[in-house]
MIBA-385037 format. One line per 8 residues: number of its first residue (from 1); for each residue x, y, z of C-alpha. Coordinates in nm, 3 decimals. Example, Ala and Ser with C-alpha at 12.3 -4.5 7.8 and 13.67 -1.06 7.14 Angstrom:
1	1.230,-0.450,0.780 | 1.367,-0.106,0.714;
END
This chain:
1	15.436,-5.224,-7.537 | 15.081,-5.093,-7.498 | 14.990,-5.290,-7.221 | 15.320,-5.159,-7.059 | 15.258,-4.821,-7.237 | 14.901,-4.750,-7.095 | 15.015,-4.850,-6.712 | 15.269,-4.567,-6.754;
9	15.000,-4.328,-6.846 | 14.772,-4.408,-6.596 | 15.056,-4.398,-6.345 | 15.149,-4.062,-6.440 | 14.785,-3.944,-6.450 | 14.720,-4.027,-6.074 | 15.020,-3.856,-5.944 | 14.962,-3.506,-6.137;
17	14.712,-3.417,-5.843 | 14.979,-3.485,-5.634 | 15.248,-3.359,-5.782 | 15.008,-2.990,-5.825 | 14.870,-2.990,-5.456 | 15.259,-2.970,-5.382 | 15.344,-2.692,-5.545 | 15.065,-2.482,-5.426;
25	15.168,-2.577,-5.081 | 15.524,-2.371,-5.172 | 15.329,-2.063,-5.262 | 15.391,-1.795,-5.098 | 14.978,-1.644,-4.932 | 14.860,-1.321,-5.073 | 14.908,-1.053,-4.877 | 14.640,-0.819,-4.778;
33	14.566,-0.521,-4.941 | 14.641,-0.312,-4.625 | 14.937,-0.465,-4.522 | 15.089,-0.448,-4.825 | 15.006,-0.058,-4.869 | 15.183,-0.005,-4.553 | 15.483,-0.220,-4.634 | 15.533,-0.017,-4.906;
41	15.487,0.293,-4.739 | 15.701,0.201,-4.452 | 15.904,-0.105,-4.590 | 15.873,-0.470,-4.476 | 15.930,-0.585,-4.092 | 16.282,-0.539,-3.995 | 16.328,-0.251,-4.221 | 16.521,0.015,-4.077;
49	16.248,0.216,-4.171 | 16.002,0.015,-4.040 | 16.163,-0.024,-3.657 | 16.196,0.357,-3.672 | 15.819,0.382,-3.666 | 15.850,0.197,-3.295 | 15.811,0.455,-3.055 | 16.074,0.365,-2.809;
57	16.350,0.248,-3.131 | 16.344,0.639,-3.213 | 16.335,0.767,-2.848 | 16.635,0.549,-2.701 | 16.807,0.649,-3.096 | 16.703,0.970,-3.108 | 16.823,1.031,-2.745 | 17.154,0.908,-2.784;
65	17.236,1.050,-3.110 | 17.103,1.431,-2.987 | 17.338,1.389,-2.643 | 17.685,1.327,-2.917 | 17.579,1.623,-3.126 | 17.563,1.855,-2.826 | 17.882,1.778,-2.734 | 18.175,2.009,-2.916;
73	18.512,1.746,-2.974 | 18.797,1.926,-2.928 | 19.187,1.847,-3.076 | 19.464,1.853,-2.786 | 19.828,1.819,-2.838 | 20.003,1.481,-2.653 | 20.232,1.664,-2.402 | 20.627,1.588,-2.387;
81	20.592,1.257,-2.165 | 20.339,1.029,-2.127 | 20.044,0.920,-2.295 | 19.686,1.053,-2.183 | 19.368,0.824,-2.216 | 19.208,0.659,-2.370 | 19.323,0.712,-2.731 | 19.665,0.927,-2.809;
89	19.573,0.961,-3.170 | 19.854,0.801,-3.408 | 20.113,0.844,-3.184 | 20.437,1.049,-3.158 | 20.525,1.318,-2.978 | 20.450,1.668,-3.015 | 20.649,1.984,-3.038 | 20.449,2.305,-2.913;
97	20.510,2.573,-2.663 | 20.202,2.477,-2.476 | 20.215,2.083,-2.490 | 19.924,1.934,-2.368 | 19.698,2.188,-2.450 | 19.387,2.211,-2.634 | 19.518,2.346,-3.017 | 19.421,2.691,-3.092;
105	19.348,2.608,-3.440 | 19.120,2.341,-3.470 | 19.104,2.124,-3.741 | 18.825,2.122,-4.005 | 18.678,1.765,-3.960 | 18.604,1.881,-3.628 | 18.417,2.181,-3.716 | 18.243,2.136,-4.074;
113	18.328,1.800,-4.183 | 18.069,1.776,-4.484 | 17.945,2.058,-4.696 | 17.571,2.049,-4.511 | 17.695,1.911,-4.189 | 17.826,2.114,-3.909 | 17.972,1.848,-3.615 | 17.685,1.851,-3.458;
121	17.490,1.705,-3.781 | 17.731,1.490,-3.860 | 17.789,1.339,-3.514 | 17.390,1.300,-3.507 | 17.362,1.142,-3.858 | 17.692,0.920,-3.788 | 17.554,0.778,-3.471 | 17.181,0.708,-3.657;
129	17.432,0.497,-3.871 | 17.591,0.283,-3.630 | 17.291,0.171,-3.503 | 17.317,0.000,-3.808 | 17.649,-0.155,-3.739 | 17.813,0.098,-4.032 | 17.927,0.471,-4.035 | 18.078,0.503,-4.397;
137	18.161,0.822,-4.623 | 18.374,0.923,-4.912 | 18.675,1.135,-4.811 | 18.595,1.435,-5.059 | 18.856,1.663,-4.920 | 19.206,1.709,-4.744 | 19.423,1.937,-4.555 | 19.728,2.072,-4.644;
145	19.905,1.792,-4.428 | 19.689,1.532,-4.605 | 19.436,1.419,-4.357 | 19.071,1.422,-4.450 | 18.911,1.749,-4.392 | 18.594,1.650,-4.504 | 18.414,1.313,-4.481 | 18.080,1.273,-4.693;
153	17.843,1.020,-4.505 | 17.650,0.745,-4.707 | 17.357,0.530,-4.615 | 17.479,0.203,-4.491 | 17.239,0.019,-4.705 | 17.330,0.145,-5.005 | 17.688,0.052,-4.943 | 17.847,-0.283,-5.058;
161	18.146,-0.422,-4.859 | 18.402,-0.680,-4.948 | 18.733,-0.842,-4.921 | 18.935,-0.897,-5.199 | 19.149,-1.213,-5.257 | 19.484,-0.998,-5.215 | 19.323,-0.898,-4.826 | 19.213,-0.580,-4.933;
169	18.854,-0.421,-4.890 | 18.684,-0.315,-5.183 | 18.375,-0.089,-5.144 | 18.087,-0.006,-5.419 | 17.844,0.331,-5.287 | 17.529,0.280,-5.500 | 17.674,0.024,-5.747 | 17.976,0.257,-5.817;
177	18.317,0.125,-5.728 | 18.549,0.334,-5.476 | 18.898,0.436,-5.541 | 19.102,0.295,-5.272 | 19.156,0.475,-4.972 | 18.849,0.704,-5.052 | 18.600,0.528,-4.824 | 18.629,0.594,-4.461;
185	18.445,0.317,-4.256 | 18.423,0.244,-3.910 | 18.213,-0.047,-3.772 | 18.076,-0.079,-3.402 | 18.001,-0.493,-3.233 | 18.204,-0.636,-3.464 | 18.316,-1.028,-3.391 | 18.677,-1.168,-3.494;
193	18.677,-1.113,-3.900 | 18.394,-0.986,-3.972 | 18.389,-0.618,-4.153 | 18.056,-0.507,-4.107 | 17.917,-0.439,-3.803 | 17.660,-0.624,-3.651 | 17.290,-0.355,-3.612 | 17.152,-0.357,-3.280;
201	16.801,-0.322,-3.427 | 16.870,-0.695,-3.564 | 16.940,-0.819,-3.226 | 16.635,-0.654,-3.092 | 16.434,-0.760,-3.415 | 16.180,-0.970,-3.200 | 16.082,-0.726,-2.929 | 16.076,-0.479,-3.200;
209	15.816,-0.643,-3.437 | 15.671,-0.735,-3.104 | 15.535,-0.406,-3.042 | 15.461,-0.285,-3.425 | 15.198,-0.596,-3.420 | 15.032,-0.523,-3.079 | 15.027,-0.147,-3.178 | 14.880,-0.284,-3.522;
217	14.617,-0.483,-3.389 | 14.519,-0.211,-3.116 | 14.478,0.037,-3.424 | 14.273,-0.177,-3.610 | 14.031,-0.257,-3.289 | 13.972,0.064,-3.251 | 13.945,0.171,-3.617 | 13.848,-0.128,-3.827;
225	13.736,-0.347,-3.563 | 13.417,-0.534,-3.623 | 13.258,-0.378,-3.357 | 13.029,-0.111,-3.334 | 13.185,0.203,-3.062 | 12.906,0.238,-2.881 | 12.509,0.102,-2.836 | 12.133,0.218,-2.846;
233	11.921,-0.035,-2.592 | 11.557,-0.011,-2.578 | 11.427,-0.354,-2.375 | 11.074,-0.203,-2.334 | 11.048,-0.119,-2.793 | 10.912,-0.462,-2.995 | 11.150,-0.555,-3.294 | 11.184,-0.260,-3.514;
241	11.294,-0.235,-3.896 | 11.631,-0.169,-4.027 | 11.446,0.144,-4.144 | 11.354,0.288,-3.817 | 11.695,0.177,-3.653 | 11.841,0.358,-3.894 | 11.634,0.697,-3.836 | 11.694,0.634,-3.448;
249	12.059,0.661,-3.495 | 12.071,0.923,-3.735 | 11.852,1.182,-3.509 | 12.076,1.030,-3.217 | 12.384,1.154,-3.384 | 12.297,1.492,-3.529 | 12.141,1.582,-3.132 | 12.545,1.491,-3.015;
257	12.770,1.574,-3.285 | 13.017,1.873,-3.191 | 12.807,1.898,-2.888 | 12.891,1.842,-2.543 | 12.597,1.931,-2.389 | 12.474,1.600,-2.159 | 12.206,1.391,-2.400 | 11.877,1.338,-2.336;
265	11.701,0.989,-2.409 | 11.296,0.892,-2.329 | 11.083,0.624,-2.436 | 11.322,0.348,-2.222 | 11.657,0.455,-2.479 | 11.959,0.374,-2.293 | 12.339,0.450,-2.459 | 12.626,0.200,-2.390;
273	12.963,0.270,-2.451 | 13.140,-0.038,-2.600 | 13.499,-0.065,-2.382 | 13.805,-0.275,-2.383 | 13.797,-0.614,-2.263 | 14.022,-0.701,-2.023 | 14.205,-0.959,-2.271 | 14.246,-0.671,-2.556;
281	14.368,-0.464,-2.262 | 14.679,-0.706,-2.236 | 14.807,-0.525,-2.544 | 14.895,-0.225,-2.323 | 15.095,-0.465,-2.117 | 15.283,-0.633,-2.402 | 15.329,-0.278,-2.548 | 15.515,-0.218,-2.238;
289	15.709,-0.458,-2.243 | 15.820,-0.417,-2.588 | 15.931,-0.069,-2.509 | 16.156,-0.187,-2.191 | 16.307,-0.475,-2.404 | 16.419,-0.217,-2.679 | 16.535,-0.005,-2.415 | 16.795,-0.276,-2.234;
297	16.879,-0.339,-2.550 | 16.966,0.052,-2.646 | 17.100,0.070,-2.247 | 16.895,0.315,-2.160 | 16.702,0.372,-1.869 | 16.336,0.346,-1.948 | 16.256,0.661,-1.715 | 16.450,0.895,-1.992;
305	16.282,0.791,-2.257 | 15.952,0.816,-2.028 | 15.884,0.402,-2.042 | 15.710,0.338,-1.701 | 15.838,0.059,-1.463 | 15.595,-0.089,-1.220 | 15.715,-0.003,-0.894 | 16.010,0.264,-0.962;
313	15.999,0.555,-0.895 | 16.191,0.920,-0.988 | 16.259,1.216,-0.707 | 16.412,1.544,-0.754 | 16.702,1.422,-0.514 | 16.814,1.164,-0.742 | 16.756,1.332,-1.148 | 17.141,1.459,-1.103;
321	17.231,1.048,-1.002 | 17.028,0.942,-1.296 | 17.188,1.188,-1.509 | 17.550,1.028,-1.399 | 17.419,0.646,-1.433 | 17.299,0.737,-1.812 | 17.665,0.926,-1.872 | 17.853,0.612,-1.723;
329	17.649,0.315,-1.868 | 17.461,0.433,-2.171 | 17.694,0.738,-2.324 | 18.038,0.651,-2.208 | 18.073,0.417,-2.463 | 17.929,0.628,-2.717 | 18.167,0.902,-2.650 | 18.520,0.662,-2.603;
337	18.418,0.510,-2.938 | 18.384,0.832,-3.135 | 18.696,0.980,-2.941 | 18.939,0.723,-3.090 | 18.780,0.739,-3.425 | 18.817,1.125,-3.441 | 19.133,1.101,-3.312 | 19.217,0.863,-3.602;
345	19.148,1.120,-3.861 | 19.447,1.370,-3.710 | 19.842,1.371,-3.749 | 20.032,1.209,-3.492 | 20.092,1.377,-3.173 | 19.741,1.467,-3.127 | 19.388,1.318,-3.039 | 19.065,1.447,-2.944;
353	18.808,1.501,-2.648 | 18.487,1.566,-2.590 | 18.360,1.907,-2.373 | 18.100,1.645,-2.146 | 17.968,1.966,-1.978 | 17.646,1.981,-2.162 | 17.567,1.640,-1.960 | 17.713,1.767,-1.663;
361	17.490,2.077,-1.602 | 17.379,2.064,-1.213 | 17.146,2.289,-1.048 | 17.264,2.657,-0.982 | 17.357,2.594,-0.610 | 17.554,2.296,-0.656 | 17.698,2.469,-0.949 | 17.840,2.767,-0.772;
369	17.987,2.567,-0.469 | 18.236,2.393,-0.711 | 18.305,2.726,-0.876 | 18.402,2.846,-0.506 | 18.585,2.527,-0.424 | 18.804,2.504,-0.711 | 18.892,2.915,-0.718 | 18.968,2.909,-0.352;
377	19.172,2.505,-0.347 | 19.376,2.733,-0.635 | 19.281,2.473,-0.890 | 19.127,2.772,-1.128 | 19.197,3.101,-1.126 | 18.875,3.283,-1.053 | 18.900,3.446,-1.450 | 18.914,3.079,-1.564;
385	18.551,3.045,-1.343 | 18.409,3.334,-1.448 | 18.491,3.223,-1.849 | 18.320,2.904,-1.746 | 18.034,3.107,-1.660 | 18.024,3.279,-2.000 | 18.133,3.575,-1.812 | 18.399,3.848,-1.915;
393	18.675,3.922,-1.748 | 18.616,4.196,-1.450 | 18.665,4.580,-1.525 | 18.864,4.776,-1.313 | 18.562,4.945,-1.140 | 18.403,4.571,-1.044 | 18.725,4.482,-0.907 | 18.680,4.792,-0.717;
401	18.325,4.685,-0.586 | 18.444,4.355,-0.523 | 18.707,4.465,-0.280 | 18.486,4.729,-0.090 | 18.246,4.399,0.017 | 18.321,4.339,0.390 | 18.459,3.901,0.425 | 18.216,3.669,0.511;
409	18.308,3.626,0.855 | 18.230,3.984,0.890 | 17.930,4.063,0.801 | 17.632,3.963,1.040 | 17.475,3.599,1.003 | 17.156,3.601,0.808 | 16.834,3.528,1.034 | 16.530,3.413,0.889;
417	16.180,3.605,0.864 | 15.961,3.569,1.152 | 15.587,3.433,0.990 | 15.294,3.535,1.163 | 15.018,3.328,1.100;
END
């Protein structure tokens, strides 16, 4: 038993090392002092905090939440027949004397749907959340018919999402549990089942943390790099002592500081600016690109959100196309999504639409030629024009000047100034 008993021990003796070299092999490294003061500052990578801090995350964000809280949504009543597009709100039919119309007493979720929130701070802080995959809020508030009225938004994170065995979805805001049917949640590229949606800041996770590092490292060459900024070269001065270097730089830098006066150097002193290499310079490049893959991803054009394309290039006679092409390919969807979800939140027979004309705003010229093409086609009365304008209706006395002015083909065609040079 000894014999057998001292093999055992001498066994287990030789594989301790072992067995201790792999467990240090699962520990997780230390991380650096810095990065760990900036992690908690900003949170860790993938954070939603922490993409935010990319430049072109919050422009192509930013951008597309500002453009939905400029725009005013608007309740309309379905006419008699037929459905419009693209969402009829519950359905039914409606019973007005004006069907069809825009409803001359709009509804409160459309004006102040949270008590700090006008529409336009709500749209902007709902659309933040989707990128997110999540807008959620507690319905604090009804109208008299029942519908919400007003719509407290939470942070996505904060929320807790599940299905219950009986089918139904259970929701917890910071660990409290929600009454049913007091949670309002709406989810944006969701697949088949799921009921969260899916962030697009997760799909673009890569080129994101892609351009945090390069913009980390280019900070820290230029800040904590071990590299001096610039140089003091004397070929023709014998070794000197730390001493006298130090005395050398220290005159050198009280003659310059907060001076911009041209410097001065004798005795064979020469001053060399230490510059980028090219191969740090690549940075730049792969900042670039970082900023173009967050914007495909975002689909929007890097030219908005001033990322620069090699070999593109912007003219006045196509801002108004550009304009259109961001409407049509980045926004559209934007504004159809939040349509049907507004439109949700009213009683049947009526749904909701968005006034686009804050992205439609063309130059003055082009402006006034549809005003004169759709008063004198008959499609607007010219009051309904000069409202558009912001303009009240005429007095008696203008319509008096108006009618005074000789027609068009009257008066004598315009000739331009003769120039003398």
């Amino acid at each position: 038993m000894g014999v057998f008993g001292g093999t055992r021990e001498r066994a287990a003796q030789r594989r301790a090392p072992e067995q201790r070299i792999a467990q240090l092999a699962f520990i997780e490294p230390p991380i650096g002092a810095t990065i760990q003061a900036v992690q908690d500052i900003y949170g860790r990578p993938g954070a939603p905090a922490a993409n935010m801090r990319h430049s072109a995350v919050w422009a192509c964000q930013d951008l597309i939440s500002s453009m939905m809280s400029m725009l005013q949504p608007w309740a309309f009543e379905l006419p008699l027949s037929g459905v419009p597009t693209p969402n009829p709100g519950q359905g039914g039919t409606g019973q007005t004397e004006e069907p069809g119309v825009k409803l001359r007493r709009q509804p409160q979720v459309l004006n102040e749907p949270a008590a700090s929130y006008d529409i336009g701070d709500w749209l902007y802080a709902g659309t933040m959340s989707l990128f997110r995959g999540d807008v959620i809020g507690q319905k604090v508030a009804a109208d008299p018919m029942g519908y919400p009225a007003q719509i407290e938004l939470a942070d996505p994170g904060q929320v807790a999402v599940r299905q219950k065995p009986d089918g139904t979805i259970g929701y917890k805001i910071r660990g409290q549990d929600q009454a049913p049917g007091s949670v309002w949640h709406r989810a944006v590229f969701r697949g088949p089942g799921d009921i969260r949606g899916a962030s697009i800041m997760d799909f673009a996770r890569r080129a994101i943390q892609m351009g945090l590092n390069a913009e980390q490292f280019i900070n820290g060459f230029f800040e904590e790099g071990a590299h001096p900024s610039a140089l003091l070269l004397n070929d023709s001065t014998a070794q000197m002592s730390q001493k006298d270097a130090t005395a050398i730089k220290q005159k050198f830098m009280a003659a310059v500081h907060n001076s911009r006066e041209p410097a001065v150097l004798t005795g064979g002193w020469k001053y060399e600016q230490v510059q980028v290499s090219p191969t740090d310079s690549q940075f730049l490049g792969t900042l670039s690109q970082s900023d173009l893959m967050v914007c495909r991803f975002h689909r929007v054009p890097p030219d908005i959100v001033a990322v620069a394309i090699t070999g593109s290039s912007i003219t006045y006679a196509n801002v108004e196309q550009r304009g259109l092409d961001f409407l049509t390919y980045c926004m559209q969807r934007w504004i159809t999504w939040w349509e049907r979800k507004l439109g949700n939140l009213l009683p049947p027979g009526q749904y909701v639409k968005f006034d686009l004309s804050p992205l439609l705003r063309t130059d003055i010229l082009t402006r006034w030629v549809v005003n004169y093409t759709q008063a004198t086609s008959r499609l607007m009365a010219p009051s309904e024009v000069r409202a558009g304008e912001d303009l009240p209706p005429l007095t008696d006395e203008q319509k008096a000047e108006i009618a005074a002015i000789p027609p068009m083909d009257a008066l004598p065609p315009l000739k331009p100034p003769r120039m003398t040079l």
